[in-house]
C-alpha positions in Angstrom: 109.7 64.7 99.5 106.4 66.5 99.1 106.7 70.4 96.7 103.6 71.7 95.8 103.7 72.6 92.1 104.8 69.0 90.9 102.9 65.8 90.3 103.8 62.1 92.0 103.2 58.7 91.9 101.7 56.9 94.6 103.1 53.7 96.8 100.7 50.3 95.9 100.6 50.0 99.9 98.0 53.1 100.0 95.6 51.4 97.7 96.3 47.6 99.2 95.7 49.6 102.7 92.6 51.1 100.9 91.1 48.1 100.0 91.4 46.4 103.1 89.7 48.9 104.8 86.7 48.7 102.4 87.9 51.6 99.8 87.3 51.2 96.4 85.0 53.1 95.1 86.3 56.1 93.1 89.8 55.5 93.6 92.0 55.7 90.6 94.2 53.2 91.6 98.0 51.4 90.6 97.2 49.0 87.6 99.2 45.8 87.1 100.9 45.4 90.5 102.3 49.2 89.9 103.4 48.7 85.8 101.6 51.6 85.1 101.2 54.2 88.0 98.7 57.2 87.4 100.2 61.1 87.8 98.4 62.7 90.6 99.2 66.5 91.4 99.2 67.0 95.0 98.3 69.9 97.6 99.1 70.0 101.1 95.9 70.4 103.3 97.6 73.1 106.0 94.8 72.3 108.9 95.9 67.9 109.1 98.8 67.9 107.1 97.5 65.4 105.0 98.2 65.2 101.3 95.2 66.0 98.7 96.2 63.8 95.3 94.2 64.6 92.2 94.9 62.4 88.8 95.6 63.3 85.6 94.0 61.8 82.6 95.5 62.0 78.6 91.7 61.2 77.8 90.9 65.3 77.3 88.2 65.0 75.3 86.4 62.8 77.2 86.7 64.9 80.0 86.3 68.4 78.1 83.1 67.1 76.7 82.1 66.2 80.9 83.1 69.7 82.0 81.3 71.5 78.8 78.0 69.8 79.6 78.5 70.8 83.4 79.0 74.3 82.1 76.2 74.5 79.7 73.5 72.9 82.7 75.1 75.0 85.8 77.6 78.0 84.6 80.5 76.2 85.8 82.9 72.9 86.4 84.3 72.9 89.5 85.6 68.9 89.4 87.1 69.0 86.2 90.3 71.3 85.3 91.4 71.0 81.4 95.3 72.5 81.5 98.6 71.8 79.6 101.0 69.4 81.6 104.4 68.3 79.8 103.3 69.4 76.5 100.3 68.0 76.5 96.4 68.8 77.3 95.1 67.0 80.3 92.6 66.4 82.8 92.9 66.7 86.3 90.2 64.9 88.3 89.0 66.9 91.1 86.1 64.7 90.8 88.4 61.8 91.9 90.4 63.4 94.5 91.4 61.6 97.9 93.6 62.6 100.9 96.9 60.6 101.8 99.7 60.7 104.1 103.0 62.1 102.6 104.6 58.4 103.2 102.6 56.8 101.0 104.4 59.1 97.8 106.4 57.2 96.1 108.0 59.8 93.6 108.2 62.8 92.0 106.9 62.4 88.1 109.8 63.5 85.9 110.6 63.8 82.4 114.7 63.4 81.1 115.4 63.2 84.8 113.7 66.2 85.8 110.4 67.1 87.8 108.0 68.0 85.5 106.0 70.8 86.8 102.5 71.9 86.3 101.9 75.3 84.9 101.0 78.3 87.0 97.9 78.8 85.3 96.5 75.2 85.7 98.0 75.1 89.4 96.0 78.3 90.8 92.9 77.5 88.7 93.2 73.8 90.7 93.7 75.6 93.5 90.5 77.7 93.5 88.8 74.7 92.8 89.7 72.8 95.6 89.0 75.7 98.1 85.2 75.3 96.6 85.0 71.7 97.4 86.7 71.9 100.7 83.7 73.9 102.1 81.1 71.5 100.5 82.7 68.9 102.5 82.5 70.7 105.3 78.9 71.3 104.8 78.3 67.6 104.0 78.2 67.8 100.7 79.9 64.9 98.3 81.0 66.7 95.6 83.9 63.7 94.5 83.5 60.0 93.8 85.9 58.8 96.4 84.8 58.4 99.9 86.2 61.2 100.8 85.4 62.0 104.2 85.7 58.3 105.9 89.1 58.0 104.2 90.6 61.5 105.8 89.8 59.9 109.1 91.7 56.5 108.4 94.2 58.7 107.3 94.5 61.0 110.3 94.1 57.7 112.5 96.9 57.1 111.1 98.7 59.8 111.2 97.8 60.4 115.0 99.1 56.6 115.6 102.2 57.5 114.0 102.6 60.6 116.0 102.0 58.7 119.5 104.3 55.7 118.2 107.2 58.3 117.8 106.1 60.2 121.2 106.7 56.9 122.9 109.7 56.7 121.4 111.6 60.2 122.3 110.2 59.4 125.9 111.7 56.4 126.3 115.1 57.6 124.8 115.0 60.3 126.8 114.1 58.5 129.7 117.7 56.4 128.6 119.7 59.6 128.2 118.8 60.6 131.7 119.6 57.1 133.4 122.8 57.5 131.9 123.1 60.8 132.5 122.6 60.0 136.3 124.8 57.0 136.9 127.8 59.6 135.1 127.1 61.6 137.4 127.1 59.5 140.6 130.3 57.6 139.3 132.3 60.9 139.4 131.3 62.4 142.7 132.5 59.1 144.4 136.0 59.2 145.4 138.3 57.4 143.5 140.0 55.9 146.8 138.7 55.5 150.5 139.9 57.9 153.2 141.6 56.1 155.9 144.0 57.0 158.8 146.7 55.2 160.9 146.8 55.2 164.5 149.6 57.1 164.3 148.1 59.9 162.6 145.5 60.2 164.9 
């Protein structure tokens, strides 16, 4: 399901799973039992395969006047990209960021029908970005709202679950095939009838 270059909407499970494990703090979440569903762009994290979602917000100037200040005080805004998207200015919230698992996407955000993708601009400037806040994470640095760190290892707990429930099930399927494999076997080398001889024959 997943293309980089488009935005999605996200399943209400991942934020009811969220909150039961004790996440909600800096999570755009699903309003209104999923009425209204925030855009998040989304970018593949190559090294767990997990899904980095970053939302949009129509509130620009809210945000531009953020990311100026930040600019003004330290020479750049690395949470904060200000780019077109369907027409329109937006926001996208590095600042708000959080990893998922692909299954939690629900769909692709389209317009008529069709994907609406984000510019090519706005994608490698987002990008960039993230590459910068991926090593402060590394280093132990917070540089995003969301609990970040704690919620790529429910995620990959997950994920790793997953992996061994679908292990265990190729194993035993095999294990089937080769049961059945054997008794095919065994049924054609017996002989269909018993060799016996008269005492005449002998």
């Amino acid at each position: 399901m997943y293309k980089e270059g488009f935005t999605y909407h996200i399943k209400d499970a991942f934020f009811a799973n969220a909150k039961k494990h004790g996440f909600d703090k800096g999570l755009m979440s699903n309003k209104e039992g999923g009425s209204f569903r925030p855009t998040y762009y989304a970018l593949r994290d190559e090294s767990t395969n997990l899904i980095w979602v970053i939302p949009l917000s129509t509130k620009v100037e809210k945000y531009q006047s953020i990311y100026n200040d930040k600019v003004s005080k330290r020479g750049n805004c690395d949470t904060i990209v200000i780019g077109e998207y369907d027409g329109l200015k937006a926001a996208f919230l590095l600042q708000n960021m959080f990893p998922i698992r692909e299954v939690y996407i629900d769909h692709v955000h389209t317009r008529n029908g069709n994907p609406v993708p984000v510019k090519e601009i706005t994608k490698q400037e987002i990008i960039q970005k993230v590459k910068k806040l991926q090593q402060l994470l590394k280093r132990g640095i917070k540089p995003v709202f969301t609990e970040f760190s704690r919620l790529e290892q429910l995620m990959l707990s997950e994920q790793k679950e997953q992996s061994t429930i679908k292990a265990e099930s190729l194993k035993e399927n095999l294990s089937v095939k080769i049961a059945e494999a054997a008794e095919l076997n065994a049924s054609r080398e017996k002989p269909d009838k018993p060799l016996k001889k008269t005492v005449e024959e002998l």
